[in-house]
C-alpha positions as CSV (number, residue, x, y, z in Angstrom):
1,X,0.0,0.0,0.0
2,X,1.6,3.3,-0.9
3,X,2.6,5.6,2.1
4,X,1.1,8.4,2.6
5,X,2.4,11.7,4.3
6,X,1.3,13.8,6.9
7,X,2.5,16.8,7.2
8,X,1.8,17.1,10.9
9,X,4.9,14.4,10.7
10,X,7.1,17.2,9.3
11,X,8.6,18.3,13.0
12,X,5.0,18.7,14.2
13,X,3.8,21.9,12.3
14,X,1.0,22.5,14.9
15,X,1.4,25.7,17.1
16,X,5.4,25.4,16.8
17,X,7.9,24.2,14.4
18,X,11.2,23.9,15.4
19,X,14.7,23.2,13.5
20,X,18.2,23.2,14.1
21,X,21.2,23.1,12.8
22,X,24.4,22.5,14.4
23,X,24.5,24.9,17.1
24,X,21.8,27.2,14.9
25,X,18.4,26.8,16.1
26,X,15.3,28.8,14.5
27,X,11.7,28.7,15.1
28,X,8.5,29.3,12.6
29,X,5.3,29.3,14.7
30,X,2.0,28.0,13.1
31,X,-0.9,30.3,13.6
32,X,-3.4,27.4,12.5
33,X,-4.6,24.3,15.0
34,X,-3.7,21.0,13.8
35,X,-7.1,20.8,13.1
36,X,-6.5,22.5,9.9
37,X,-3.7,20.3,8.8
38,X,-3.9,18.8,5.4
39,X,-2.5,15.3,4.3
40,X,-0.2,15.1,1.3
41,X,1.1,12.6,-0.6
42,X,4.7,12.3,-1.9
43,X,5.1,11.2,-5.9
44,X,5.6,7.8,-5.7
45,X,2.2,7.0,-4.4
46,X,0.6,8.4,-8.0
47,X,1.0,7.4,-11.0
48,X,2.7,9.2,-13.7
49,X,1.3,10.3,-17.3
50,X,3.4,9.2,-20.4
51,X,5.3,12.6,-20.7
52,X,5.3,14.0,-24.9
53,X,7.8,14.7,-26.2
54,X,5.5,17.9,-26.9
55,X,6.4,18.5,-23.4
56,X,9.3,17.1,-22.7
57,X,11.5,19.7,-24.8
58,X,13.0,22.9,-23.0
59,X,14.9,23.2,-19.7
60,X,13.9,23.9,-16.6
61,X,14.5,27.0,-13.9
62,X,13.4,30.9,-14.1
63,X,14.7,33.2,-11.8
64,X,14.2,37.0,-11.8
65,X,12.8,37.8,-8.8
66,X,15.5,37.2,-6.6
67,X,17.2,36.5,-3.1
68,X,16.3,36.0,0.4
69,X,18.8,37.3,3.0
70,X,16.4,36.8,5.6
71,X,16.4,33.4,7.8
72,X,13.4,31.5,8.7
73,X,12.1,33.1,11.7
74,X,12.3,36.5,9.8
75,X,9.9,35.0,7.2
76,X,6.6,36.1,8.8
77,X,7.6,39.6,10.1
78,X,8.8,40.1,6.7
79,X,5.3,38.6,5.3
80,X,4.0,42.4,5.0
81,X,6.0,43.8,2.2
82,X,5.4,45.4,-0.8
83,X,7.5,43.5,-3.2
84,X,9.6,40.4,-2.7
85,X,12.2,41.3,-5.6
86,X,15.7,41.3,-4.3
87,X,17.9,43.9,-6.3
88,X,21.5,42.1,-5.7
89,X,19.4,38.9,-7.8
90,X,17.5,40.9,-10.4
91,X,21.7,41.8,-11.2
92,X,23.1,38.4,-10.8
93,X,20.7,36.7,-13.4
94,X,20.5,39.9,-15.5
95,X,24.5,39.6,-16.0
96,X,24.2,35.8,-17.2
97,X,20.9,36.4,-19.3
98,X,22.1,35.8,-22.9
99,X,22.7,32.4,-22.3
100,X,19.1,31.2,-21.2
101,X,18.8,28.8,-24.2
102,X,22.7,28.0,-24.7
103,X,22.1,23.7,-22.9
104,X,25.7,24.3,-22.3
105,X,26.0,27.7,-20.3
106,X,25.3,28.3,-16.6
107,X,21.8,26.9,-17.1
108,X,22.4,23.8,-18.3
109,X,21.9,21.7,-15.3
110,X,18.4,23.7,-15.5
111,X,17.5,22.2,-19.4
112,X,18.8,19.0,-18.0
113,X,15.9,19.2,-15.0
114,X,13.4,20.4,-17.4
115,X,11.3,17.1,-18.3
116,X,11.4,16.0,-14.7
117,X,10.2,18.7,-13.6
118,X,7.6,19.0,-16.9
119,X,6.6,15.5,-15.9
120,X,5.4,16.3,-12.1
121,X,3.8,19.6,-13.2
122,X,1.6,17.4,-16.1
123,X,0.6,14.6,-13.8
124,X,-0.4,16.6,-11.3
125,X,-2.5,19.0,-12.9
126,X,-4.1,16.7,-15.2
127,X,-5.1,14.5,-12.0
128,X,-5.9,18.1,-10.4
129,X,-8.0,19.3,-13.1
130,X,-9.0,16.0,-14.7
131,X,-7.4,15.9,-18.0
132,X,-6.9,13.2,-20.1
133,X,-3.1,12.4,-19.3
134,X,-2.8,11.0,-22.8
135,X,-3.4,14.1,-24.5
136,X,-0.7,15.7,-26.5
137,X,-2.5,19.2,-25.6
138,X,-4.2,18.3,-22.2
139,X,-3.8,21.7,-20.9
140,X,-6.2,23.1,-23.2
141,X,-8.2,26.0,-21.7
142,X,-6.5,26.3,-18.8
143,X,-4.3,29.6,-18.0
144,X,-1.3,29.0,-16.3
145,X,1.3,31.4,-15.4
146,X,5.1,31.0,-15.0
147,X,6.8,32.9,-12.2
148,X,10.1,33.8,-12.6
149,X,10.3,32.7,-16.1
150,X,13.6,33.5,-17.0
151,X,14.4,32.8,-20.7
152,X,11.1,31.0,-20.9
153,X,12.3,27.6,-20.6
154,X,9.3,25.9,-18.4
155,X,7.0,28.4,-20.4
156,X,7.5,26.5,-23.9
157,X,6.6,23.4,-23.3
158,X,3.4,24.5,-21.1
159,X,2.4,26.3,-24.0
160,X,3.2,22.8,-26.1
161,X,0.9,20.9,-23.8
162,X,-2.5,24.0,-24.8
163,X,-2.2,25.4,-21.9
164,X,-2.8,30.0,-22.4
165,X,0.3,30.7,-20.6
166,X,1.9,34.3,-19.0
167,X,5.4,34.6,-18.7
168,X,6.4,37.0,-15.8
169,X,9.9,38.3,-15.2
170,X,11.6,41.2,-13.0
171,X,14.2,41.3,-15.1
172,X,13.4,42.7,-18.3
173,X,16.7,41.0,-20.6
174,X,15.0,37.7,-19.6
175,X,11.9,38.7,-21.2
176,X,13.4,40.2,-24.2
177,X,15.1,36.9,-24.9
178,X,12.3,34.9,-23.8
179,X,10.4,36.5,-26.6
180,X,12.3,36.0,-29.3
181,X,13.0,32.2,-28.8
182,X,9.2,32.1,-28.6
183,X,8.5,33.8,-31.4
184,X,10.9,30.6,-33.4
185,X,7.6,28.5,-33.0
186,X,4.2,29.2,-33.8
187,X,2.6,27.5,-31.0
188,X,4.6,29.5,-27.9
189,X,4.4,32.3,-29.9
190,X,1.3,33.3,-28.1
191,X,3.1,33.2,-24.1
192,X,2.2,36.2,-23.4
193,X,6.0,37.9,-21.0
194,X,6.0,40.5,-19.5
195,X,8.8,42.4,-17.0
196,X,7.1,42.5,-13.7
197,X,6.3,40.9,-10.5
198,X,3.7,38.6,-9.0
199,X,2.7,41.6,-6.5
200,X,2.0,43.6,-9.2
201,X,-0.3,41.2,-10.7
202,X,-2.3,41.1,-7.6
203,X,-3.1,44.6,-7.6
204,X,-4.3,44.0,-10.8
205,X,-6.3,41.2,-9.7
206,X,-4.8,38.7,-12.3
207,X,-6.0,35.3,-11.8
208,X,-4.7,31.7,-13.2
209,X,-6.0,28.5,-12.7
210,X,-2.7,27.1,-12.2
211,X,0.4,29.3,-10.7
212,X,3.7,27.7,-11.3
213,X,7.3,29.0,-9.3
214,X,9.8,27.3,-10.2
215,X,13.3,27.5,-8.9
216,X,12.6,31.0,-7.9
217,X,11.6,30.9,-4.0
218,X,15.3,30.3,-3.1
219,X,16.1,34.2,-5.0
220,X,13.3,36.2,-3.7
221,X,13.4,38.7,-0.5
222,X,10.4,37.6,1.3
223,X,9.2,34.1,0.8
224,X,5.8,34.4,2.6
225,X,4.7,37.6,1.4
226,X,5.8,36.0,-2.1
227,X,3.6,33.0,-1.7
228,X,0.3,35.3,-0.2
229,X,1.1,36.8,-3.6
230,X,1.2,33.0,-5.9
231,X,-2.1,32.7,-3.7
232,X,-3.6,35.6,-4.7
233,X,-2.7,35.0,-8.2
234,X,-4.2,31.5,-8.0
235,X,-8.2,30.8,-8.5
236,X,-10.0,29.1,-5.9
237,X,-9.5,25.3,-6.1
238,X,-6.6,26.1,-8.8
239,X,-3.4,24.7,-8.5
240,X,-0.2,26.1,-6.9
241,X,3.2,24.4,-8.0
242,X,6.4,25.2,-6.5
243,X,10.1,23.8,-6.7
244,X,12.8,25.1,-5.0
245,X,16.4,23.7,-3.0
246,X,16.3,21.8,0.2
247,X,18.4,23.3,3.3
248,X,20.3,20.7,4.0
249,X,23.9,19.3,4.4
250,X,23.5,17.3,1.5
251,X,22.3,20.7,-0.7
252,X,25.2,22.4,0.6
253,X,27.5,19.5,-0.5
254,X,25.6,18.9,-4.1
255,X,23.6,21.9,-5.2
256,X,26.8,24.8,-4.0
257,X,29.9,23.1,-3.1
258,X,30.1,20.4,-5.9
259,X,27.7,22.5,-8.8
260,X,28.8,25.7,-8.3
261,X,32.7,25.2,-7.2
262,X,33.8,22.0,-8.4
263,X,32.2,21.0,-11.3
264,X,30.9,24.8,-12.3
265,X,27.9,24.3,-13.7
266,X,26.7,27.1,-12.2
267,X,28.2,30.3,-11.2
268,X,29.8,30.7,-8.0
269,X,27.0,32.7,-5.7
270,X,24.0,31.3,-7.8
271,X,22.3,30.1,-4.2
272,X,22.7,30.8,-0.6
273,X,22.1,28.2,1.5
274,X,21.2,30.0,4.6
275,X,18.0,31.3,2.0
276,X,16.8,27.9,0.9
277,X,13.9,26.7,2.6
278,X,13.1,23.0,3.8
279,X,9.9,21.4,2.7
280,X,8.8,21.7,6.4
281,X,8.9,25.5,5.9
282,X,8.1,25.9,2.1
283,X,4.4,23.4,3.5
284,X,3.9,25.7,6.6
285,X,4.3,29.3,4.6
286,X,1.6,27.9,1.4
287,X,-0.6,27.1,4.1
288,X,0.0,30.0,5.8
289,X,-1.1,31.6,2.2
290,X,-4.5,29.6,2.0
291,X,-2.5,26.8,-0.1
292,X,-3.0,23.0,0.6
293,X,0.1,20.9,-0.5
294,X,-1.0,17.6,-1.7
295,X,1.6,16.1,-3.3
296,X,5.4,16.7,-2.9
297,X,8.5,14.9,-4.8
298,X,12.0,15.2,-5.0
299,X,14.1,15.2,-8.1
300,X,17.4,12.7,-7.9
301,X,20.4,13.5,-10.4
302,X,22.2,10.4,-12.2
303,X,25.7,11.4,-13.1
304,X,26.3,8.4,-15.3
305,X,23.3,9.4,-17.8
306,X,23.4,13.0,-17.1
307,X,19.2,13.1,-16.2
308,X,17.2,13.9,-13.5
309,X,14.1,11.6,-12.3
310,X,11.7,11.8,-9.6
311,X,11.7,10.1,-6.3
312,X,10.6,10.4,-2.7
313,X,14.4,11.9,-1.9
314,X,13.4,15.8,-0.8
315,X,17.4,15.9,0.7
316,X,18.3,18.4,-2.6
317,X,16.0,19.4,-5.4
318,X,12.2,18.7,-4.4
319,X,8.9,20.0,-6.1
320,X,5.6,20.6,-4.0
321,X,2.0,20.7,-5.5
322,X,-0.9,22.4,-3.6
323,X,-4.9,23.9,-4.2
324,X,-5.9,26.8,-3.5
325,X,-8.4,26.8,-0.5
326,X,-11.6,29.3,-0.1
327,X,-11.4,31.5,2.4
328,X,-13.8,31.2,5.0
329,X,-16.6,33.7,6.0
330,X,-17.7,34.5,9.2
């Protein structure tokens, strides 16, 4: 029987959630009972669609809206703030823009994520929004936008599988770029980019059915005030999909020690561990933001074929999918 997942297991996120680390120690408190905690279920206990190859093409990350220097107990003071882009980021991506679509630049372990990443975000909205998983466009219809979306690499291929898709960016290079590589094809000819944030959007009372940040949490000022804002951009009963880095040992070992000063795939400074959040955390600030995680996976690098795959191993790289849940009324 497939395991299933509670989150009240993660470190008891009731009234207080507690971590440490080494001789760090850091609280988040809860301001929900457990009551009002929701089950999820980790990837392994669903099964996957057949993946496209409509959707498996393009890479994976964005990034343009930037870094968090704040540590987890500075999350929810923060959570009031007007706008979670970081300037120090919107420079550091902004420098390495040009090479979005070159598979062998600084973003290459990102194209090399890409149908991993493709393949959670399809099964779990067409189980979410009950599309035929077979389809070659089963997003037809829906509107999805992609926060963060860098050069447009997660973009393509959601515009491959039907789906009306908006490309947001804070960096306006990223945009420029991501145009014209969409403008190569037809069919993600019609993303619509644009330079600006997701707290924009809100005042502008954009909605989506499904909101999609991907590799872009880890980069941004304020992660709860950024995910209030993914919430507010989300319909009720859409979908909220977010990936992001694991603060662990392990990350530090892998995702900045080994990628970004041994083996170089990515610049040195890309990610700062101290601003990567742990599922535990990422779980408690969605819900925090009216957003019910239901499904969470981790994505596992093999270095003897070069490709990522999904498992239950959250340690590094790890992917969370929640639904957006209705405010109550008194």
């Amino acid at each position: 029987m497939a395991s299933k997942f509670r989150i009240n297991q993660l470190r008891a996120l009731c009234s207080t959630v507690f971590h440490g680390i080494g001789d760090c120690h850091y609280y988040l408190h809860a301001n929900r009972s457990p009551q009002t905690l929701y089950h999820f279920r980790r990837f392994s206990d669903a099964s996957s669609p057949p993946l496209s190859p409509a959707a498996s093409s393009s890479a994976p990350p964005q990034n343009a809206e930037l870094q968090s220097t704040n540590r987890p107990d500075e999350i929810v003071r923060n959570a009031s703030a007007t706008s979670s882009v970081n300037q120090f980021e919107l420079a550091k991506f902004s420098a390495i823009a040009d090479t979005w679509w070159d598979s062998e630049g600084p973003f290459k372990p990102l194209h090399a994520l890409n149908p991993a990443r493709v393949s959670f975000i399809r099964s779990t909205l067409c189980r979410h929004f009950r599309r035929d998983p077979c389809s070659i466009r089963p997003f037809e219809g829906l509107k999805i936008i992609d926060v963060g979306c860098g050069g447009g690499i997660l973009s393509e291929p959601l515009a491959r599988m039907g789906a009306t898709v908006t490309g947001i960016d804070a960096v306006d290079k990223n945009i420029k770029i991501a145009r014209v590589h969409a403008d190569l094809d037809p069919v993600t000819s019609t993303i619509e980019y644009c330079c600006t944030t997701a707290e924009k959007l809100v005042e502008q009372q954009k909605e989506f059915d499904a909101v999609i940040a991907s590799e872009v949490i880890e980069h941004v000022a304020d992660p709860a005030g950024f995910c209030q804002s993914l919430a507010a951009l989300t319909v009720p009963n859409g979908a909220t999909v977010v990936s992001t880095i694991n603060r662990s040992m392990r990350s530090f070992a892998t995702a900045i020690v080994a990628a970004e000063y041994i083996l170089r795939w990515l610049p040195r400074g890309t990610h700062q561990w101290s601003s990567l959040l742990t599922p535990e955390e990422l779980v408690l600030i969605l819900q925090r933001a009216s957003i019910s995680v239901e499904e969470i996976a981790g994505f596992v690098y093999n270095p003897l074929t070069g490709q990522w795959s999904l498992s239950d191993d959250t340690s590094v790289n790890y992917i969370a999918f929640g639904t957006k849940v209705s405010q109550k009324t008194d």
